[in-house]
C-alpha positions as CSV (number, residue, x, y, z in Angstrom):
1,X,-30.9,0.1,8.7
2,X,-28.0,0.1,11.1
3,X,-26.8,4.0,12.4
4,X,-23.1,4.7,12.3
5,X,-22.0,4.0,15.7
6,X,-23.8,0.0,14.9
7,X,-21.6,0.0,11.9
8,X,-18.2,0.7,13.6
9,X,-19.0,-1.8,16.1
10,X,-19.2,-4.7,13.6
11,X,-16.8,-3.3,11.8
12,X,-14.2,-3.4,14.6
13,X,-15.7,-6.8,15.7
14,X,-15.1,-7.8,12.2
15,X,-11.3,-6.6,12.2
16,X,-12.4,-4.3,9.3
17,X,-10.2,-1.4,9.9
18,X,-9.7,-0.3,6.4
19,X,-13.0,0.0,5.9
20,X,-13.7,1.6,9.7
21,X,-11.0,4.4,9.5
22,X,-12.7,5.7,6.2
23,X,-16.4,4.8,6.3
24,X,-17.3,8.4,7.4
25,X,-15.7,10.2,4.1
26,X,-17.4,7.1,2.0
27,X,-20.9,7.5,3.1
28,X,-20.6,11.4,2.9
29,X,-19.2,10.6,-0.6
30,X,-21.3,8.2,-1.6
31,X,-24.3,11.2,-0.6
32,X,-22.9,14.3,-2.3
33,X,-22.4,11.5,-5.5
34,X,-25.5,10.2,-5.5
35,X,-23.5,6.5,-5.7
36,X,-25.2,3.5,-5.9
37,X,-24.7,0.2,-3.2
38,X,-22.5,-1.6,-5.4
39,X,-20.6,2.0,-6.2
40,X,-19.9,2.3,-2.3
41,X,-19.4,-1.5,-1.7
42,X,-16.4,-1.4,-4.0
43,X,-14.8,1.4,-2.8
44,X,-15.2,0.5,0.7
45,X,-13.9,-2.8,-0.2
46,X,-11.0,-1.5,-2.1
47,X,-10.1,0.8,1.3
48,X,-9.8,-2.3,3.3
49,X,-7.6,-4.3,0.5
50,X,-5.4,-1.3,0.5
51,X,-4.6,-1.2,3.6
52,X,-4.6,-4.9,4.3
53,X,-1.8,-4.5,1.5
54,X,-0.1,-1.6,3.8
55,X,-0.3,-3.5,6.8
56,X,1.4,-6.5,5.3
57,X,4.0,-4.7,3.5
58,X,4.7,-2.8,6.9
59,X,5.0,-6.4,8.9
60,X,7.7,-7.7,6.2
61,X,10.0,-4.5,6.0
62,X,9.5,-4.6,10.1
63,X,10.4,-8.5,10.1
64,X,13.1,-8.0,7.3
65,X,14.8,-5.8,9.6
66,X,15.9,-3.7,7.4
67,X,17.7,-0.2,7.7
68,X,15.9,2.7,6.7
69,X,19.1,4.6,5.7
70,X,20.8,2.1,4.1
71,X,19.9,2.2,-0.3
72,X,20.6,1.4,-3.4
73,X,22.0,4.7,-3.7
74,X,23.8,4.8,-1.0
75,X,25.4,0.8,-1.8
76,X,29.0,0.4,-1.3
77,X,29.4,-1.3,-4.9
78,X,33.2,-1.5,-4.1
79,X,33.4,-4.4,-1.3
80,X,32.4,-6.5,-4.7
81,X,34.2,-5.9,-7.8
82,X,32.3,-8.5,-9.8
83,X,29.2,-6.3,-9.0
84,X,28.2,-4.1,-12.2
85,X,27.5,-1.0,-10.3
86,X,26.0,0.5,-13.7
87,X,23.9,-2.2,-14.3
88,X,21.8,-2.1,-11.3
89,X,21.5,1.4,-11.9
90,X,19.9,1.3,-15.1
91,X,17.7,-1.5,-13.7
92,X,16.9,1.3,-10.9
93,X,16.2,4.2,-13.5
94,X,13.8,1.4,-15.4
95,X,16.1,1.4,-18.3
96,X,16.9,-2.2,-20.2
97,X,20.3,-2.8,-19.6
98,X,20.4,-5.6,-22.4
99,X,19.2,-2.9,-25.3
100,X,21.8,-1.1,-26.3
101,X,20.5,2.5,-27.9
């Protein structure tokens, strides 16, 4: 069975990096739980999903080139007066602006 330092050496060679920057929090969880393989192989797994995830939603707001201060909250409604300012704030607070109460 392969030590630690064998494992993050494929795992870097493998571009794993989700799974490499948690592996030693997994095992030791996966030894205080008693989990089994298939318990630790999903959860590894999911670490590595999750921050493929991260990593591409960080590339798109990068390549978006969007400003950081600049939200809905902070919208200047006014340059457009055909914009329903209370609309899209009711579609902001999750509330169905076509149901009316």
């Amino acid at each position: 069975m392969a030590n630690a330092a064998e494992l993050k050496t494929l795992l870097k060679a493998l571009k794993l990096s989700g799974i490499l920057d948690h592996l030693d929090v997994r095992l030791m969880e996966a030894q205080s739980n008693d989990l089994s393989f298939s318990e630790l192989l999903a959860m590894i797994l999911t670490d590595e999903m999750e921050a493929r995830r991260n990593r591409k939603l960080q590339r798109l707001i990068k390549r978006a080139h969007l400003d950081p201060g600049k939200t809905l909250e902070s919208f200047d409604y006014s340059f457009n007066p055909s914009t329903n300012a209370v609309h899209i704030r009711e579609l902001l607070c999750g509330a169905d602006p076509d149901r009316v109460g």
